[in-house]
C-alpha atoms as a printed R data frame, in Angstrom:
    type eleno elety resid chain resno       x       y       z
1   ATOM     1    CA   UNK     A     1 -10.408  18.402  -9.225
2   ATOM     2    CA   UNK     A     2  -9.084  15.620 -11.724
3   ATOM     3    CA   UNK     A     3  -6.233  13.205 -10.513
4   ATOM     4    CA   UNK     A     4  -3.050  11.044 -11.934
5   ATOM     5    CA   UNK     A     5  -2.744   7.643 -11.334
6   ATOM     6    CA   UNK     A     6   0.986   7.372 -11.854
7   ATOM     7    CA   UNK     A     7   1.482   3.493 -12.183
8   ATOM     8    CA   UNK     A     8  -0.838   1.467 -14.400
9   ATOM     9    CA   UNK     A     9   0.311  -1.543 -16.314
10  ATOM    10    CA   UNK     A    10  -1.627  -2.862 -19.299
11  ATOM    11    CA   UNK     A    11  -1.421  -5.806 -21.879
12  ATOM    12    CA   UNK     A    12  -3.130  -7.483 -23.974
13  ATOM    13    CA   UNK     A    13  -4.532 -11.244 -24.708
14  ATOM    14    CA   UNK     A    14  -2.952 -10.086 -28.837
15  ATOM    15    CA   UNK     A    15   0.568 -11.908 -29.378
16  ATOM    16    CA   UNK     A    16   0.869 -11.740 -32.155
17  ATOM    17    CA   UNK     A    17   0.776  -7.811 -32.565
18  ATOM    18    CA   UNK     A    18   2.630  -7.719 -29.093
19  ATOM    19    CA   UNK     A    19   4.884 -10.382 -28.600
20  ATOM    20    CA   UNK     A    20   6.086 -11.012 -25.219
21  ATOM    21    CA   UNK     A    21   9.993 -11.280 -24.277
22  ATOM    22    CA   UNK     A    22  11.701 -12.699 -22.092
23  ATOM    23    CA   UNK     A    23  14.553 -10.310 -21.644
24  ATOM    24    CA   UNK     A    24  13.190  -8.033 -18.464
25  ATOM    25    CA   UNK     A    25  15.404  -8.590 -15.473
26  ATOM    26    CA   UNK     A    26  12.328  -9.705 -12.952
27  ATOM    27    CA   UNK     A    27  13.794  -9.831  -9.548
28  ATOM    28    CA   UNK     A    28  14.268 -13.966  -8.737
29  ATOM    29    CA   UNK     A    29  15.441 -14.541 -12.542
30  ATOM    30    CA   UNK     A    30  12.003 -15.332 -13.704
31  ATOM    31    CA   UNK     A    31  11.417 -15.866 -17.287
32  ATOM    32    CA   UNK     A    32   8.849 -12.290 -18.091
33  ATOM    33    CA   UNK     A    33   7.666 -14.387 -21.264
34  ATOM    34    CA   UNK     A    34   6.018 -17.419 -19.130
35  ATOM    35    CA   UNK     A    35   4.096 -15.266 -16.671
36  ATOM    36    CA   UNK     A    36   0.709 -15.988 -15.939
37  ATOM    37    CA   UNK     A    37  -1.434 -13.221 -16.174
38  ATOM    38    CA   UNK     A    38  -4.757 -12.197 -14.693
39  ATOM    39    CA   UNK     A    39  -6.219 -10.740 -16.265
40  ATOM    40    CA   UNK     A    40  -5.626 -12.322 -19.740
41  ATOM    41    CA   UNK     A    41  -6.562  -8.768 -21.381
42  ATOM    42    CA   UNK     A    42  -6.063  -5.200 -19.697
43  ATOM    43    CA   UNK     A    43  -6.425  -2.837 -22.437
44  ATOM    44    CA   UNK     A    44  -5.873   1.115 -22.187
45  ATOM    45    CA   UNK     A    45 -10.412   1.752 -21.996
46  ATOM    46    CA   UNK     A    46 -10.305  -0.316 -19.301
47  ATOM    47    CA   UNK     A    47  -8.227   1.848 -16.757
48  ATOM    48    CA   UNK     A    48 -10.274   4.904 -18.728
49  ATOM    49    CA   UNK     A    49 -13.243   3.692 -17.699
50  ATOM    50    CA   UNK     A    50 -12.815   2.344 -14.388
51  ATOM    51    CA   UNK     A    51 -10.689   5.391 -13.073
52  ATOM    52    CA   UNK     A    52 -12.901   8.150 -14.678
53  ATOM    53    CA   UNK     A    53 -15.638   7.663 -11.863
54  ATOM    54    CA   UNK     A    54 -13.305   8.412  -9.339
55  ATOM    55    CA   UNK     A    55 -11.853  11.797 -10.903
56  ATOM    56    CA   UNK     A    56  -8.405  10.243 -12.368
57  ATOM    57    CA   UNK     A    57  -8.516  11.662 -15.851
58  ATOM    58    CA   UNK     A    58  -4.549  11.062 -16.684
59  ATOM    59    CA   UNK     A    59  -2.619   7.777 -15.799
60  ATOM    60    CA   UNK     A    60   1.216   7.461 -16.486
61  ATOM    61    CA   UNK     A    61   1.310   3.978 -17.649
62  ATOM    62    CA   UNK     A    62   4.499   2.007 -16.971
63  ATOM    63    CA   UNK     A    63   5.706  -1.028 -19.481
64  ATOM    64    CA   UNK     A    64   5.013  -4.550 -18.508
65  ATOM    65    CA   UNK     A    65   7.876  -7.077 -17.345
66  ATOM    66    CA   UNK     A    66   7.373  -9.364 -20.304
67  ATOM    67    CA   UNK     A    67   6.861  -6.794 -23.221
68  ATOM    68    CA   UNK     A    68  10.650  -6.622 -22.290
69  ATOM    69    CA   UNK     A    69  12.107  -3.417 -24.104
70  ATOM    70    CA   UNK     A    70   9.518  -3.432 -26.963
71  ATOM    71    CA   UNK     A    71   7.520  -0.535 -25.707
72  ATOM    72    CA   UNK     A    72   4.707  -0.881 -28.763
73  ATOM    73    CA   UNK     A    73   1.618  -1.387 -27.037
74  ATOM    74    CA   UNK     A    74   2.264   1.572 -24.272
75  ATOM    75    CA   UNK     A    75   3.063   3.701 -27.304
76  ATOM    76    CA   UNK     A    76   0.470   2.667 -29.399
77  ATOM    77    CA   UNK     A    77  -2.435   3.851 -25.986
78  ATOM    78    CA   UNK     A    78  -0.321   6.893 -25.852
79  ATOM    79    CA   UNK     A    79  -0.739   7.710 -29.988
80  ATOM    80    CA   UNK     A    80  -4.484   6.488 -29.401
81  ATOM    81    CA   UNK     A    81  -5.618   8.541 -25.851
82  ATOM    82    CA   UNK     A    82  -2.735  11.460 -26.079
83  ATOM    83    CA   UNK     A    83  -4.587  13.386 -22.881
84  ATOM    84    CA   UNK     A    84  -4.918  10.468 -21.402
85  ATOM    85    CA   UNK     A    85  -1.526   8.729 -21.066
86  ATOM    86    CA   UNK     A    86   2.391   9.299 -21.031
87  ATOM    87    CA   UNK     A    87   4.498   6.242 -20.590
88  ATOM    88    CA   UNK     A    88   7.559   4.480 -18.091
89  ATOM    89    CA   UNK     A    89   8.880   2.433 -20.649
90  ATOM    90    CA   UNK     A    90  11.981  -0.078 -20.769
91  ATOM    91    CA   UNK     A    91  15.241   0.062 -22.433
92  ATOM    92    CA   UNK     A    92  18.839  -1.641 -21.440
93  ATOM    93    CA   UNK     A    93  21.044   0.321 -20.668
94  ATOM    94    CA   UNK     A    94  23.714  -1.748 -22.713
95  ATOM    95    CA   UNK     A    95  22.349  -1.039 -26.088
96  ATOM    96    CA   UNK     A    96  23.805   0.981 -29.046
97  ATOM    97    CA   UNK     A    97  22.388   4.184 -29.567
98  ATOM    98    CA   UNK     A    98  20.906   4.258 -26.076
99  ATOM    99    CA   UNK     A    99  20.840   8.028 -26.048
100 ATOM   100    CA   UNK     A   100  19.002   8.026 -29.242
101 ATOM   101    CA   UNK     A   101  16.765   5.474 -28.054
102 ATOM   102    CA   UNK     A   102  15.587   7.550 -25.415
103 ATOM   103    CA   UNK     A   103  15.001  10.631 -26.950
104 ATOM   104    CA   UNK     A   104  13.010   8.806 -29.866
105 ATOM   105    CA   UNK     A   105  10.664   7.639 -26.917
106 ATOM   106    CA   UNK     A   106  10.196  10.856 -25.468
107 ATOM   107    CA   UNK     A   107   8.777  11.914 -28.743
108 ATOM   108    CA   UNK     A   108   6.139   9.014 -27.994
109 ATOM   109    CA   UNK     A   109   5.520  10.041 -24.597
110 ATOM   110    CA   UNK     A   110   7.532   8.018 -22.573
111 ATOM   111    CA   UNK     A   111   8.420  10.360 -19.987
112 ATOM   112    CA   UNK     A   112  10.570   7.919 -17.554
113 ATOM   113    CA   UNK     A   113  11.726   4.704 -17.507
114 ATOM   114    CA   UNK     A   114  11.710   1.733 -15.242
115 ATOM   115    CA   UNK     A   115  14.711  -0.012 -14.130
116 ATOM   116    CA   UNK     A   116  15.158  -2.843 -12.331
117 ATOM   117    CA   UNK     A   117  18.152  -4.962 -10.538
118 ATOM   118    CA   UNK     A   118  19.461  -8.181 -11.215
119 ATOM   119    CA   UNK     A   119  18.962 -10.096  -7.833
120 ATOM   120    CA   UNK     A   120  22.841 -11.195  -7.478
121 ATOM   121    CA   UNK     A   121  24.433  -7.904  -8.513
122 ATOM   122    CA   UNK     A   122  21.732  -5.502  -6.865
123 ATOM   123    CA   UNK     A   123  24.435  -3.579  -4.126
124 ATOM   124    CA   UNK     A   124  26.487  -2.615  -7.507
125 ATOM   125    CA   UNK     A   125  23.513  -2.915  -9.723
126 ATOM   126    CA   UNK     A   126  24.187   0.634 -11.362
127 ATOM   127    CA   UNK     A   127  27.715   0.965 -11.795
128 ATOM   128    CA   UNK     A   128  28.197  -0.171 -15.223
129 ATOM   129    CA   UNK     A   129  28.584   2.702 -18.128
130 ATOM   130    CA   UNK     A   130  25.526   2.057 -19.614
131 ATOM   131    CA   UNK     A   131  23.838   3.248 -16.446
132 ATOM   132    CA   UNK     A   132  26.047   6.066 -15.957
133 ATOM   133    CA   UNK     A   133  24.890   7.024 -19.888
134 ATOM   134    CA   UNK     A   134  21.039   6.907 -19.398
135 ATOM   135    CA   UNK     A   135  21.112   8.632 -15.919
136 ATOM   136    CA   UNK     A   136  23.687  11.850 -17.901
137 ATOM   137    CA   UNK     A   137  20.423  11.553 -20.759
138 ATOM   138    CA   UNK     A   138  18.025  11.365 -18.786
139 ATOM   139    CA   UNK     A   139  19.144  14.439 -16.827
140 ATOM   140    CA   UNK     A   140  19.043  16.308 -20.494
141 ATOM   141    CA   UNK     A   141  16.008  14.730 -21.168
142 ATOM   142    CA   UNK     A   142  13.891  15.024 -18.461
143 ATOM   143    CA   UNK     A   143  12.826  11.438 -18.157
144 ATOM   144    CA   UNK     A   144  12.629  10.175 -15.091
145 ATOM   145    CA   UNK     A   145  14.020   6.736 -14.045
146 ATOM   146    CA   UNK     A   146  11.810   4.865 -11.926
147 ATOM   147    CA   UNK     A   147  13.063   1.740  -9.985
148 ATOM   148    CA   UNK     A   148  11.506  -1.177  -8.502
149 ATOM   149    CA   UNK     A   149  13.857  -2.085  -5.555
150 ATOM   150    CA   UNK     A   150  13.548  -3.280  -2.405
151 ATOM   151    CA   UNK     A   151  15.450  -1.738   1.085
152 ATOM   152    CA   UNK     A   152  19.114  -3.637  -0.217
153 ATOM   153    CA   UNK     A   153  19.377  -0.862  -2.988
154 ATOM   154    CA   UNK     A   154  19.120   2.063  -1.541
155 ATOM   155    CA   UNK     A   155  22.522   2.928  -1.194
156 ATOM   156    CA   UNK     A   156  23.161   2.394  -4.532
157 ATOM   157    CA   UNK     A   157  20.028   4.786  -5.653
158 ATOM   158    CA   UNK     A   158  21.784   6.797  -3.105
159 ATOM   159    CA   UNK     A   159  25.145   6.740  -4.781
160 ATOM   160    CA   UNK     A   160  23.988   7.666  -8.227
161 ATOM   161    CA   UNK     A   161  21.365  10.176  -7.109
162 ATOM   162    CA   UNK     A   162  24.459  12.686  -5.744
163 ATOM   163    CA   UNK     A   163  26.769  11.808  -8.855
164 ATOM   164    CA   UNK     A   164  23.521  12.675 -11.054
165 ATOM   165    CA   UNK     A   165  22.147  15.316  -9.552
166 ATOM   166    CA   UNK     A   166  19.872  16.220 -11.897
167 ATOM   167    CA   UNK     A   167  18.348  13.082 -12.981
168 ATOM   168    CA   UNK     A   168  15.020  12.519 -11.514
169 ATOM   169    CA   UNK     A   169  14.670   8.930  -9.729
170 ATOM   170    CA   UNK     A   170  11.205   7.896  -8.354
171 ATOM   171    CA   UNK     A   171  11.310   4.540  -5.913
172 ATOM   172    CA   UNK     A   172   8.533   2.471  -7.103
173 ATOM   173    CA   UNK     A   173   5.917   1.305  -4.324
174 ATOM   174    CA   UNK     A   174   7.442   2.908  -1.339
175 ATOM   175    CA   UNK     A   175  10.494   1.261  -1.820
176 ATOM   176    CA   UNK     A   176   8.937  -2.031  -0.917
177 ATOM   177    CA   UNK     A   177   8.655  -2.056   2.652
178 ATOM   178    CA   UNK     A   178   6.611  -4.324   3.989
179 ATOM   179    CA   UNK     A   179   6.699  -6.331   1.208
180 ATOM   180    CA   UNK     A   180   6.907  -9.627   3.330
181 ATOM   181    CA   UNK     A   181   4.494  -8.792   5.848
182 ATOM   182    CA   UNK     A   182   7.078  -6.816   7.985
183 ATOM   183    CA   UNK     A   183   7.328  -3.205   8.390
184 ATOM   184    CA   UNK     A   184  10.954  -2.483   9.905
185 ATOM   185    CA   UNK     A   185  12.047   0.872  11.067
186 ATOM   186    CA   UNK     A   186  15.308   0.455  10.093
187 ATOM   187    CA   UNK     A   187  14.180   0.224   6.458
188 ATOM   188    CA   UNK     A   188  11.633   3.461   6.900
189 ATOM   189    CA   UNK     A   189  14.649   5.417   8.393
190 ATOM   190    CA   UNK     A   190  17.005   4.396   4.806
191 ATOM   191    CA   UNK     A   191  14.387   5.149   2.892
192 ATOM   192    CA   UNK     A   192  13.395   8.721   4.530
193 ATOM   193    CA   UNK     A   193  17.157   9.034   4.693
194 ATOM   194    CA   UNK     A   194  17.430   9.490   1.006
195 ATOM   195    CA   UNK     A   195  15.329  12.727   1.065
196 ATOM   196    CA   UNK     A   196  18.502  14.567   1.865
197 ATOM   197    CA   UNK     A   197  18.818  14.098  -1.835
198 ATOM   198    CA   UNK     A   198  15.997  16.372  -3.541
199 ATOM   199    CA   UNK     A   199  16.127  14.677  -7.072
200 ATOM   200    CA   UNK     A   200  14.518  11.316  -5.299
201 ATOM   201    CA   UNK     A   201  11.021  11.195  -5.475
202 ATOM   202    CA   UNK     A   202   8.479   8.375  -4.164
203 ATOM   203    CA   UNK     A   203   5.201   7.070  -5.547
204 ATOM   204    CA   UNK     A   204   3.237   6.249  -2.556
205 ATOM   205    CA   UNK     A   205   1.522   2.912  -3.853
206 ATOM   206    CA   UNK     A   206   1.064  -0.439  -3.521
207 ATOM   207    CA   UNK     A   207  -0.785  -0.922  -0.841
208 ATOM   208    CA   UNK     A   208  -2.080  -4.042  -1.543
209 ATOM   209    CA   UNK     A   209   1.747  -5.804  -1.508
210 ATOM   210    CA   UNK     A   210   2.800  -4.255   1.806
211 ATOM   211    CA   UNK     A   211   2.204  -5.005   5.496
212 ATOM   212    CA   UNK     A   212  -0.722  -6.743   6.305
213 ATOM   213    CA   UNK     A   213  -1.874  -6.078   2.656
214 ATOM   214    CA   UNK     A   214  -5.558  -5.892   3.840
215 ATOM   215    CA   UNK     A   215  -7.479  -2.675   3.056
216 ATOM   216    CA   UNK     A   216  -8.153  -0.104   4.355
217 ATOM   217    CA   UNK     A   217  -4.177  -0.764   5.184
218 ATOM   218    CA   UNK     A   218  -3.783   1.838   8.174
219 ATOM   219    CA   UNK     A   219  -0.889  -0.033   9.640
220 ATOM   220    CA   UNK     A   220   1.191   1.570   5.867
221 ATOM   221    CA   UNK     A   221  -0.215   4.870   7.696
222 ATOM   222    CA   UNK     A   222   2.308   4.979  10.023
223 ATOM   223    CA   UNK     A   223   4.713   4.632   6.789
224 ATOM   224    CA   UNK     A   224   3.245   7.041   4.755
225 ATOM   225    CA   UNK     A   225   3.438   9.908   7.638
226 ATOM   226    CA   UNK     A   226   6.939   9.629   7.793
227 ATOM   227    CA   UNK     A   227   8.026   9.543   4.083
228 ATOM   228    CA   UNK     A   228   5.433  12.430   4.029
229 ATOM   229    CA   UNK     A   229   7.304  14.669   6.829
230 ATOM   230    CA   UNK     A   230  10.948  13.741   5.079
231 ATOM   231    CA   UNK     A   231  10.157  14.458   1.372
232 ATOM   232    CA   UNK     A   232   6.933  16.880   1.523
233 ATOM   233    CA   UNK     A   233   3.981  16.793  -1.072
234 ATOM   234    CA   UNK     A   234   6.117  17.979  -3.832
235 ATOM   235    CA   UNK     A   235   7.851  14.622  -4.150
236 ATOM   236    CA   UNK     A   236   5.289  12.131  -3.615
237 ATOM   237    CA   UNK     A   237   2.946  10.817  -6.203
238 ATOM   238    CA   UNK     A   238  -0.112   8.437  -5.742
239 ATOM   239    CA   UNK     A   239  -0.623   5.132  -7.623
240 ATOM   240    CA   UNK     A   240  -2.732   2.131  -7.732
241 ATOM   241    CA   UNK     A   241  -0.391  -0.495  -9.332
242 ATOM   242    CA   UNK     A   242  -3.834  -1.741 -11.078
243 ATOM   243    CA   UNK     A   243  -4.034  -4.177 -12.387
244 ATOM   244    CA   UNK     A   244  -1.830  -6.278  -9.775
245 ATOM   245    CA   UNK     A   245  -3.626  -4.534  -6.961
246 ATOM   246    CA   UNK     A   246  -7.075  -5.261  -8.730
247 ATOM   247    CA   UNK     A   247  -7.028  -9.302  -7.669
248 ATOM   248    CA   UNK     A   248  -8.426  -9.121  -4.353
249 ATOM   249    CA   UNK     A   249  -8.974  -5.453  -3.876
250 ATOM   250    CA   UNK     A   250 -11.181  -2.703  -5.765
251 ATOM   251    CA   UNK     A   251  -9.603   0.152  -7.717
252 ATOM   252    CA   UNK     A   252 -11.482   2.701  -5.132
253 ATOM   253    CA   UNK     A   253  -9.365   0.428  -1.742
254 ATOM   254    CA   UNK     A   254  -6.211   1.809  -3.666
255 ATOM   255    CA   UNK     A   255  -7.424   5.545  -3.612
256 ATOM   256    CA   UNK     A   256  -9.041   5.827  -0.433
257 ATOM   257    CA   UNK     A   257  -5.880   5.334   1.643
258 ATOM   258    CA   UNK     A   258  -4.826   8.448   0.625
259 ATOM   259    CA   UNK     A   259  -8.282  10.617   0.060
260 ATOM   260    CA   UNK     A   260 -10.359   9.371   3.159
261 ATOM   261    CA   UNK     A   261  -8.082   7.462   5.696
262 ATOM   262    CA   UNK     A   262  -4.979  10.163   6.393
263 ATOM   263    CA   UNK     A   263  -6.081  13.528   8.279
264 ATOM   264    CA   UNK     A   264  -2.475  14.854   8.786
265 ATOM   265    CA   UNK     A   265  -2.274  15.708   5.154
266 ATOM   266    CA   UNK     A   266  -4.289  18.542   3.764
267 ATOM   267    CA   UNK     A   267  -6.744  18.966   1.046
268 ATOM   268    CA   UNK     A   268  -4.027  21.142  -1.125
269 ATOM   269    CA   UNK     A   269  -1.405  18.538  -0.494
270 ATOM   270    CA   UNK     A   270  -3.376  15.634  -1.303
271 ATOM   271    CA   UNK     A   271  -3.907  17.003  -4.809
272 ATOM   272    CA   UNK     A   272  -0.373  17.609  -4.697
273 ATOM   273    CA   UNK     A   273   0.686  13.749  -3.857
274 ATOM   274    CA   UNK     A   274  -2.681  12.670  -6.505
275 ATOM   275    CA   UNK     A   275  -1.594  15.297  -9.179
276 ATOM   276    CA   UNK     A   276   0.792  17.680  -9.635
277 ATOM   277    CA   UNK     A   277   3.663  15.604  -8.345
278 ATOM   278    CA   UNK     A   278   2.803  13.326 -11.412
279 ATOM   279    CA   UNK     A   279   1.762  16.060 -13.402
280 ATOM   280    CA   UNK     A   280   5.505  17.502 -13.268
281 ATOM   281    CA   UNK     A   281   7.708  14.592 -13.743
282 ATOM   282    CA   UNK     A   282   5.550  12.451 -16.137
283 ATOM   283    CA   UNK     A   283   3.203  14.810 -18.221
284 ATOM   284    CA   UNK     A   284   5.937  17.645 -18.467
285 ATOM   285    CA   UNK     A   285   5.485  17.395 -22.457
């Protein structure tokens, strides 16, 4: 059985041919041009290669903070490995011809996008017209808009996920829970709350930025159980966030949470949450 990582990022050490931006809203107003990277080069054969051992034959790759909304080098691994890849790229919302914009990208595999909220306007983060305009496309489109959040947006995610119904939204990383070290209920119970709403998908990943963020991470099990009983198989998706969850962990740390350390899932819903979850909302075309 081959598998779908559904969050990669890659980049690479060439700036010339990819210039780096600083226009992506990174959450604590850093500057997505002056980030240090390691590794200086992560290059499309290198996820190939290192997943392909471990059955992932597919890998929805999602655009890097500081590429900003020049989507070039995920397009270009797309053109190159076509089997391989689709793409989560990045556009504002606020530009002209956004609905053209989109469906230009589709045509070069970019499946979803990722979307992200400014830190001092993320309870209202989505209420602008621009917003309103990709989540209507996206709904035509298909693409689904992924969002790195934390707990304090989930109402709005709520909000927009019943006045577009039929836009897919995926919550990056488990919404972040845990992300400083604590796991709070309250913030499990908001996010499982939000399955009431069965265009809202999760990608169970991560690990390595949540709770104790020490493999093989069975305190996120806990987690993962009860986002698994609210949204089912069919809404999940595994992911290893490589390379970020490459610097003190191996790629294989990131899949074994899921294929060797959780025995209340079964073998056909596991290749649901590491396949056809992905499969469906990022390698539709």
């Amino acid at each position: 059985m081959q598998f779908i990582d559904s969050h990669v990022h890659i980049w690479t050490e060439d700036e010339k041919t990819y210039k780096r931006h600083p226009s992506y809203p990174i959450p604590g107003g850093i500057d997505a041009s002056k980030i240090e990277i390691n590794p200086k080069h992560f290059p499309p054969e290198t996820i190939i290669s290192m997943a392909k051992p471990f059955g992932i034959d597919r890998v929805c790759l999602v655009q890097m903070s500081f590429y900003g909304s020049d989507n070039s080098y995920i397009i270009d691994a797309i053109k190159q490995y076509p089997l391989s890849f689709r793409g989560a790229g990045y556009v504002d919302s606020n530009m002209p011809g956004l609905e053209n914009e989109m469906e230009t990208l589709l045509n070069k595999g970019i499946t979803g996008f990722r979307i992200v909220p400014e830190d001092r306007y993320v309870t209202s983060w989505l209420q602008t017209p621009g917003y309103d305009l990709m989540f209507s496309k996206a709904a035509e489109t298909k693409q689904a808009l992924s969002c790195l959040v934390n707990s304090d947006a989930f109402n709005e995610i709520d909000r927009m996920s019943n006045r577009h119904p039929n836009t897919v939204i995926v919550i990056d990383h488990l919404g972040r829970i845990g992300a400083n070290g604590t796991i709070l209920q309250s913030d499990i119970d908001q996010l499982c709350a939000l399955a009431k709403n069965e265009n809202i998908y999760l990608k169970v990943s991560a690990f390595y930025a949540l709770g104790s963020k020490q493999p093989p991470h069975h305190d996120l099990i806990p987690l993962i159980k009860q986002v698994y009983d609210s949204y089912g198989p069919d809404r999940l998706m595994w992911a290893s966030d490589a390379p970020p969850a490459l610097m003190d962990e191996s790629y294989e740390d990131q899949i074994s949470v899921v294929r060797d350390h959780i025995n209340f899932i079964s073998q056909s819903d596991k290749e649901k949450l590491m396949r056809t979850t992905a499969e469906r909302i990022f390698f539709f075309r």
